[in-house]
C-alpha angles and dihedrals in degrees: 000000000000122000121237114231104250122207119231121255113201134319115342107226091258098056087052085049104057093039089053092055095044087055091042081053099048091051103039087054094039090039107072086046097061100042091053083053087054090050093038094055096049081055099059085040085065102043085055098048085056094044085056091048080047094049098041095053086048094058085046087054097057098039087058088045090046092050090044108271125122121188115088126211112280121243083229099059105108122241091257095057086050093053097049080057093046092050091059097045101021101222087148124059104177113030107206114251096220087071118114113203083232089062106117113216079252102066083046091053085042098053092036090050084046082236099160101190092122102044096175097062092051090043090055093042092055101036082062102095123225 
C-alpha cells in the first residue's frame, strides 16, 4: 500500500506552539516597561499639577505684596483653606482632583519640587487617581 503524498492543510501544533511562546516572550519583556512609562507619566501629571497650585499661590503672593499687604500665604495653610482663596481670585482654573483638603502648601511644594521626605504623603497624592 503506497501513501499518497498529502498536502498540508494548515499549522502543524508545533509551529502554534512556538509562535505562541515567541509572542508570550515579546510581551512579557515589553510589558513591565510599559507599564513603568504609564505610572511614570501619572506621576509627572501630578508634579505639574503641584508646580501650577505653587505657582498660583505665588502670584497670589505678589499681588497681595504689590496692593500693601505683606503677609504671604503660609506653607502650612491646608488646601481648603487655598480653594476658598482661589475661589475668590481664580488663579487656579482646574483644581486637581488628587488633592485632599487636608493637603498643607508644603506636601504640594514637596510633591512639585519631586522632594520626597514625606513619602507617604506623595504615595497617597498619586495613588489618588484623576
Amino acid at each position: 500500500m503506497k501513501f499518497k503524498n498529502r498536502k498540508k492543510n494548515g499549522f502543524s501544533i508545533i509551529e502554534v506552539m512556538v509562535s505562541f511562546v515567541i509572542i508570550i516572550i515579546i510581551v512579557l519583556l515589553i510589558g513591565p516597561n510599559l507599564f513603568s512609562t504609564y505610572e511614570r507619566s501619572k506621576e509627572m501629571s501630578k508634579v505639574s499639577d503641584a508646580s501650577a497650585i505653587v505657582n498660583a499661590t505665588d502670584m497670589h503672593n505678589l499681588n497681595r505684596f504689590m496692593e500693601g499687604e505683606i503677609e504671604a500665604i503660609s506653607d502650612n495653610i491646608t488646601m481648603s483653606e487655598l480653594r476658598q482663596i482661589n475661589e475668590q481670585y481664580k488663579y487656579l482654573n482646574n483644581w486637581p482632583k488628587w488633592v485632599t483638603d487636608s493637603m498643607t502648601l508644603k506636601d504640594i511644594k514637596d510633591i512639585a519640587n519631586n522632594n520626597l521626605v514625606n513619602k507617604s504623603t506623595i504615595s497617597r497624592a498619586i495613588d489618588n487617581r484623576v
